[in-house]
DSSP file (Angstrom, degrees, kcal/mol; ACC not computed):
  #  RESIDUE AA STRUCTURE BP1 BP2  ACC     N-H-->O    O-->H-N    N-H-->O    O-->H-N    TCO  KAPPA ALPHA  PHI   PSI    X-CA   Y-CA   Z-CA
    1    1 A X              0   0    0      0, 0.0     5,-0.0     0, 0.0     2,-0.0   0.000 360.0 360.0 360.0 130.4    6.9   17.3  -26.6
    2    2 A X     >  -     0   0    0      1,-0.1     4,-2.1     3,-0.0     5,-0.3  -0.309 360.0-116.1 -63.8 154.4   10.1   18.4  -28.3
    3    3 A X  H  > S+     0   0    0      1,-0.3     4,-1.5     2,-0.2     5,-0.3   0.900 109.7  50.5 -62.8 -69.0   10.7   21.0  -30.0
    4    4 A X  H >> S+     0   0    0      2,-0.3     3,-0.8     1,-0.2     4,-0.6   0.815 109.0  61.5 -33.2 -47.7   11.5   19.8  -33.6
    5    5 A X  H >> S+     0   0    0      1,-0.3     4,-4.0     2,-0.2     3,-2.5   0.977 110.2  42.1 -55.7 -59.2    8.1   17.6  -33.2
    6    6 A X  H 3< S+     0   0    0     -4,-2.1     4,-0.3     1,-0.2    -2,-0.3   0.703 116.8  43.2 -63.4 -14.3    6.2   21.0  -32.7
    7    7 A X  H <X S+     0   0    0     -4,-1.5     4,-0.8    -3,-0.8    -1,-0.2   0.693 116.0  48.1-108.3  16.6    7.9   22.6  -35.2
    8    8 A X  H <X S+     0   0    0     -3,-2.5     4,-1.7    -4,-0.6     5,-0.4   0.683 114.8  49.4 -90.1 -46.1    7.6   19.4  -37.6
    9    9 A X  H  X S+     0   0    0     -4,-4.0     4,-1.4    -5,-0.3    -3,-0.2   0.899 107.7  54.4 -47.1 -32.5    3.8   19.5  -36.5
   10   10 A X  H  >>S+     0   0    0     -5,-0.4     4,-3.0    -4,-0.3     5,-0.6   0.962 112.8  40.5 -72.8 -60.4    3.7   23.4  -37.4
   11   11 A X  H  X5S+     0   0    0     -4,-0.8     4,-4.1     1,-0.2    -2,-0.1   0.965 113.8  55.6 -60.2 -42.1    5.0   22.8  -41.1
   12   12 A X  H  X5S+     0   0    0     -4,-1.7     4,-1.1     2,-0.2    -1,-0.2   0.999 120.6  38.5 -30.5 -72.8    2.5   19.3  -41.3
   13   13 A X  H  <5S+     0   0    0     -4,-1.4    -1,-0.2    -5,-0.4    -2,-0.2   0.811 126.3  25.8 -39.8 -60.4   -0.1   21.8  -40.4
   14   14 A X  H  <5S+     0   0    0     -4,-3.0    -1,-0.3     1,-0.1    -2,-0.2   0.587 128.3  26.4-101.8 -18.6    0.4   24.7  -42.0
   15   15 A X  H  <<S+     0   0    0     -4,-4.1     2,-0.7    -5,-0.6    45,-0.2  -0.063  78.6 128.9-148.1  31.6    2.4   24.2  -45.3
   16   16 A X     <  +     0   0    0     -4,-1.1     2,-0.8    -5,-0.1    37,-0.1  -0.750  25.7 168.0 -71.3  63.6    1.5   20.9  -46.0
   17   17 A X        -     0   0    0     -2,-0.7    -1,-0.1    35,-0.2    36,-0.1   0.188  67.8 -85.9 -67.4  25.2    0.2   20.5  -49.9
   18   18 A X  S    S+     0   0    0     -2,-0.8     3,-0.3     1,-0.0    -1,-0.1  -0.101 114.3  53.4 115.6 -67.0    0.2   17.2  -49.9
   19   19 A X  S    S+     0   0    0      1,-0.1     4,-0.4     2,-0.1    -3,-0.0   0.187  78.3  89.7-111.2  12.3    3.7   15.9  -50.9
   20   20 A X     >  +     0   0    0      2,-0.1     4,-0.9     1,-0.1    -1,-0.1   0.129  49.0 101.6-124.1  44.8    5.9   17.4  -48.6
   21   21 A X  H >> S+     0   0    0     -3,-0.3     3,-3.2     2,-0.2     4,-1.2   0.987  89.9  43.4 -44.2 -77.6    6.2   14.9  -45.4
   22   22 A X  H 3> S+     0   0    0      1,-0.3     4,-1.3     2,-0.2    -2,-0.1   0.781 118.4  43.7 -75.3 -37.8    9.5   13.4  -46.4
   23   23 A X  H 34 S+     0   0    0     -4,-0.4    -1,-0.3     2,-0.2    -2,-0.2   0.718 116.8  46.4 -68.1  -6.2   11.1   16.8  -47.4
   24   24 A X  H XX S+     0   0    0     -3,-3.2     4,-2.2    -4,-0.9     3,-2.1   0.923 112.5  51.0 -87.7 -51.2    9.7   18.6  -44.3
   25   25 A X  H 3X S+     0   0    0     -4,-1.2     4,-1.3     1,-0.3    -2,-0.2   0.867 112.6  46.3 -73.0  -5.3   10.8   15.7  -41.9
   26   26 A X  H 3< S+     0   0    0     -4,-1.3    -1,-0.3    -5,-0.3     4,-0.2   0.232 112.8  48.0 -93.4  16.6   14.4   15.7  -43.3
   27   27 A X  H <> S+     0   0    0     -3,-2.1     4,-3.9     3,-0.1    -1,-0.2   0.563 112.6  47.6 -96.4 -57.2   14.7   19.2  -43.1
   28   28 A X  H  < S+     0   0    0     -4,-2.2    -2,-0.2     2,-0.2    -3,-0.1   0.764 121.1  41.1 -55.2 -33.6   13.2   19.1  -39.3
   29   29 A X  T  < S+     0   0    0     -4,-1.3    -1,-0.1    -5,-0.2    -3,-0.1   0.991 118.7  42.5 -89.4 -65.0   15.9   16.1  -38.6
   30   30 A X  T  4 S+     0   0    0     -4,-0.2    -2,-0.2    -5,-0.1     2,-0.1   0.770 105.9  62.9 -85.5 -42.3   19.0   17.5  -40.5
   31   31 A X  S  < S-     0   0    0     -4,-3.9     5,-0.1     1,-0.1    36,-0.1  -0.508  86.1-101.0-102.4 153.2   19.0   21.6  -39.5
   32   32 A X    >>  -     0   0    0     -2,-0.1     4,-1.1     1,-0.1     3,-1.0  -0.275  28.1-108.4 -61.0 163.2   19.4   23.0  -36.3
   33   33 A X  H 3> S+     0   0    0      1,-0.2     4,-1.0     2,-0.2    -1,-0.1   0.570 118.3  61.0 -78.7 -21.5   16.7   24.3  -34.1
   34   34 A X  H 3> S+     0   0    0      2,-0.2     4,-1.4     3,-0.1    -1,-0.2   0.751 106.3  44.0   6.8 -80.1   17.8   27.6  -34.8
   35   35 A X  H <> S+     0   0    0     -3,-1.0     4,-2.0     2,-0.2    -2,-0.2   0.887 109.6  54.8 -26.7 -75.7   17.2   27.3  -38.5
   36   36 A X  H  X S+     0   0    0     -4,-1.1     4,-0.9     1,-0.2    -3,-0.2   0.616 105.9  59.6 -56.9 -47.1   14.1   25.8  -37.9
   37   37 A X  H >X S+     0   0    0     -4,-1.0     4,-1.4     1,-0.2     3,-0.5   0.983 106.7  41.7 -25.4 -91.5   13.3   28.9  -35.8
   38   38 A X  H 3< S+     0   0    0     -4,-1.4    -2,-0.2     1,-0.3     5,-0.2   0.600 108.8  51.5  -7.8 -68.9   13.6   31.2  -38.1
   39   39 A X  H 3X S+     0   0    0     -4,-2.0     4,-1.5     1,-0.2     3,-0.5   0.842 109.7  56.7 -66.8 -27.7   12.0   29.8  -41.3
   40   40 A X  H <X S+     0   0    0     -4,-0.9     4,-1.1    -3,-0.5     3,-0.3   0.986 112.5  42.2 -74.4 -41.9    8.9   29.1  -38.9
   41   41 A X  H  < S+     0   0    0     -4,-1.4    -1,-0.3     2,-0.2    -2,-0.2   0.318 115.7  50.4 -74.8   7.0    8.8   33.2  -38.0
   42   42 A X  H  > S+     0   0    0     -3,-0.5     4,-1.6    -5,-0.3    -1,-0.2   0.638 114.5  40.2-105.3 -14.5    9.4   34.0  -41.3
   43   43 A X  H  < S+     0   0    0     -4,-1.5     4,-0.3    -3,-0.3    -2,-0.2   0.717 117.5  48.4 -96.1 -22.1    6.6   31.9  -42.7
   44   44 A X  T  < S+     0   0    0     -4,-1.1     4,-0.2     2,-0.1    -3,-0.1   0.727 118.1  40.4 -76.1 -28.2    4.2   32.7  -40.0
   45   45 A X  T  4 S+     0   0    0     -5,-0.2    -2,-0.2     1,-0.2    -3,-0.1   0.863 131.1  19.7 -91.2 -22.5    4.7   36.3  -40.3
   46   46 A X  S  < S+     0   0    0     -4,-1.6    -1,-0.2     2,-0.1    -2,-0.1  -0.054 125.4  37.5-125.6  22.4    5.0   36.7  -44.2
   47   47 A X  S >  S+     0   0    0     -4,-0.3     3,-0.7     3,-0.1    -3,-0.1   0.385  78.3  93.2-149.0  12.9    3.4   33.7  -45.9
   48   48 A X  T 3  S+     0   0    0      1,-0.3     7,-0.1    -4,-0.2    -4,-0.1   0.851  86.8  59.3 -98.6 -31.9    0.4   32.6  -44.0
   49   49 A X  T 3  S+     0   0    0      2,-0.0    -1,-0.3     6,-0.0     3,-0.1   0.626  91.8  85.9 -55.2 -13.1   -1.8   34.8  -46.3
   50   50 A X  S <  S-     0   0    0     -3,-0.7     2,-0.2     1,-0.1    -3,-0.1  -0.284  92.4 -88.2 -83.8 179.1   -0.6   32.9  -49.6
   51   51 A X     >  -     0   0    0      1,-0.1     4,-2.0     4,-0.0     5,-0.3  -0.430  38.1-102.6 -67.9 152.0   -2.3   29.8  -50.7
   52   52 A X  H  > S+     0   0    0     -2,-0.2     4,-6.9     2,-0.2   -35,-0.2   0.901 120.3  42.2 -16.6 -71.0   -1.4   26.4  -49.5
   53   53 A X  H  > S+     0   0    0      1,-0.2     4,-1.7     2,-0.2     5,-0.2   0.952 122.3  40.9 -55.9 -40.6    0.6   25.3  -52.6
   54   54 A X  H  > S+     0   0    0      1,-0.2     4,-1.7     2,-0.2    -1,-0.2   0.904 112.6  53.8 -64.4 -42.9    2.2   28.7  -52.9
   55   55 A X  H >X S+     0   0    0     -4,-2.0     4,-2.9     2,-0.2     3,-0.6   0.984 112.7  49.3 -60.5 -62.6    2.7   28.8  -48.9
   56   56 A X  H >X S+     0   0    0     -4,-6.9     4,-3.0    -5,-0.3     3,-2.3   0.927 105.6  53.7 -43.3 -72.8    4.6   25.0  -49.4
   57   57 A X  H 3X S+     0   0    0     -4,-1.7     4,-1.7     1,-0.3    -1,-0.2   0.656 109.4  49.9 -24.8 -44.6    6.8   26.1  -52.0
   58   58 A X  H <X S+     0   0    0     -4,-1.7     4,-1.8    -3,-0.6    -1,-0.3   0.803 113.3  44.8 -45.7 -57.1    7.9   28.9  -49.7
   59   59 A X  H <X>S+     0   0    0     -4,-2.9     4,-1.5    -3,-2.3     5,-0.5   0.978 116.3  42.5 -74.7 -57.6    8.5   26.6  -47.0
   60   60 A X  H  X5S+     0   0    0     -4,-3.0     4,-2.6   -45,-0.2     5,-0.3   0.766 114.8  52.7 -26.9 -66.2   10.3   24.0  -49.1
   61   61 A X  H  X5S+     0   0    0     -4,-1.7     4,-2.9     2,-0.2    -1,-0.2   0.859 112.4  48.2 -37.9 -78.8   12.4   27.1  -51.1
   62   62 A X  H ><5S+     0   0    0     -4,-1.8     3,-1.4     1,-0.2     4,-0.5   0.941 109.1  53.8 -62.1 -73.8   13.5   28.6  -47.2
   63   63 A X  H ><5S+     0   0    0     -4,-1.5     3,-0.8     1,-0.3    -1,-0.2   0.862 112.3  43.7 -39.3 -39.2   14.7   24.9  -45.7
   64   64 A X  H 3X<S+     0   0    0     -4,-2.6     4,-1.3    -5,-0.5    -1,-0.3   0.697 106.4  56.8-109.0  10.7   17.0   24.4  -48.5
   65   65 A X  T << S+     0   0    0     -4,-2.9    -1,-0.3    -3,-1.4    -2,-0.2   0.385 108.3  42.2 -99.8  18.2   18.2   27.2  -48.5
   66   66 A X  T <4 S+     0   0    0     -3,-0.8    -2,-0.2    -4,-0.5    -1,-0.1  -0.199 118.3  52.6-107.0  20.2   19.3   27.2  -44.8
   67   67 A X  T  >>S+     0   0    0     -3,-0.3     5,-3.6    -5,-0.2     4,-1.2   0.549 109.8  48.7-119.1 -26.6   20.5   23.4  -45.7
   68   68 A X  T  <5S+     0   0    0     -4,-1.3    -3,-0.1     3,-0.2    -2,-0.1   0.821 110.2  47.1 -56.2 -40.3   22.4   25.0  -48.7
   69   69 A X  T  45S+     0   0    0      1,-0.2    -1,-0.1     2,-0.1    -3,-0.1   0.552 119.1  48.7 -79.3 -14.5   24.1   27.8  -46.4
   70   70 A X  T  45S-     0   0    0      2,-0.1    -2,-0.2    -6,-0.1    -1,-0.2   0.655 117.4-110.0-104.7 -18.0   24.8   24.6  -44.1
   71   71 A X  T  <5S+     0   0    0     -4,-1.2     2,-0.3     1,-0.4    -3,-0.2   0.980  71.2 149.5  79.1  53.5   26.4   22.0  -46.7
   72   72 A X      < -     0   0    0     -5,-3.6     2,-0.4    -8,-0.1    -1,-0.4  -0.700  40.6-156.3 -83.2 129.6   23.1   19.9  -46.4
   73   73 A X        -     0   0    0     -2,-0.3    -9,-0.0    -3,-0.1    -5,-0.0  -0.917   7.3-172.4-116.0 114.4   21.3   17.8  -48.8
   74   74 A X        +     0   0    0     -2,-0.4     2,-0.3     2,-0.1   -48,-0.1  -0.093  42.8 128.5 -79.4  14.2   18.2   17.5  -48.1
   75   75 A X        -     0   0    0      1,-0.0     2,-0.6     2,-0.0    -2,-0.1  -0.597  58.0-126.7 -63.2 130.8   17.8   14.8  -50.9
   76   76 A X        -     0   0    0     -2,-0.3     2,-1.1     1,-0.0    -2,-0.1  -0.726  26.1-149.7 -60.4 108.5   16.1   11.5  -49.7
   77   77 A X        -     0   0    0     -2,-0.6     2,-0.1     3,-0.0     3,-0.1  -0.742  14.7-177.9 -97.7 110.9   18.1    8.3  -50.5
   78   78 A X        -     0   0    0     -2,-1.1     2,-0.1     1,-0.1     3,-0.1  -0.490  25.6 -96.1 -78.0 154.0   16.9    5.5  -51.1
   79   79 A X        -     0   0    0      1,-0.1     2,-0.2    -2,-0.1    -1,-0.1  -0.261  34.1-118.5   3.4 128.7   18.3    1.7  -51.9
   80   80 A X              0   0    0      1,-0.1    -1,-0.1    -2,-0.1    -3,-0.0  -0.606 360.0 360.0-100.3 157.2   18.6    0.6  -54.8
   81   81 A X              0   0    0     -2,-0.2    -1,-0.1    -3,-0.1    -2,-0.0   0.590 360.0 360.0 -83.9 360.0   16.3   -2.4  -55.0
């Protein structure tokens, strides 16, 4: 499996409250595997005691702010109908 699917699986898994598919996979698509590293060893090693929601918020917080350092928008766009 590639990597970005396992570390799109990891965040699904672990930091998942609910509502954050489409900003975790357009975070997983957009930043480098690098990145992606990173936020997953800083969130496995410092955040896996919080609660879910607080543990999401975390993750969200740490993706855009390596998509910010990168000149990223991680905003979804839709169509206008």
């Amino acid at each position: 499996m590639e990597e970005k699917t396992v570390l799109l699986r990891w965040l699904l898994d672990n930091c998942n409250a609910g509502r954050q598919k489409s900003p975790f996979a357009t975070a997983v698509n957009l930043l480098p595997l690098e990145d992606l590293r990173t936020i997953r060893e800083h969130l496995a090693s410092d955040s896996m005691a919080l609660p879910l929601k607080e543990r999401a918020k975390v993750a969200i917080a740490l993706l855009q702010a390596a998509a910010d350092a990168r000149n990223i928008k991680l905003k979804l766009r839709k169509k206008p109908k």
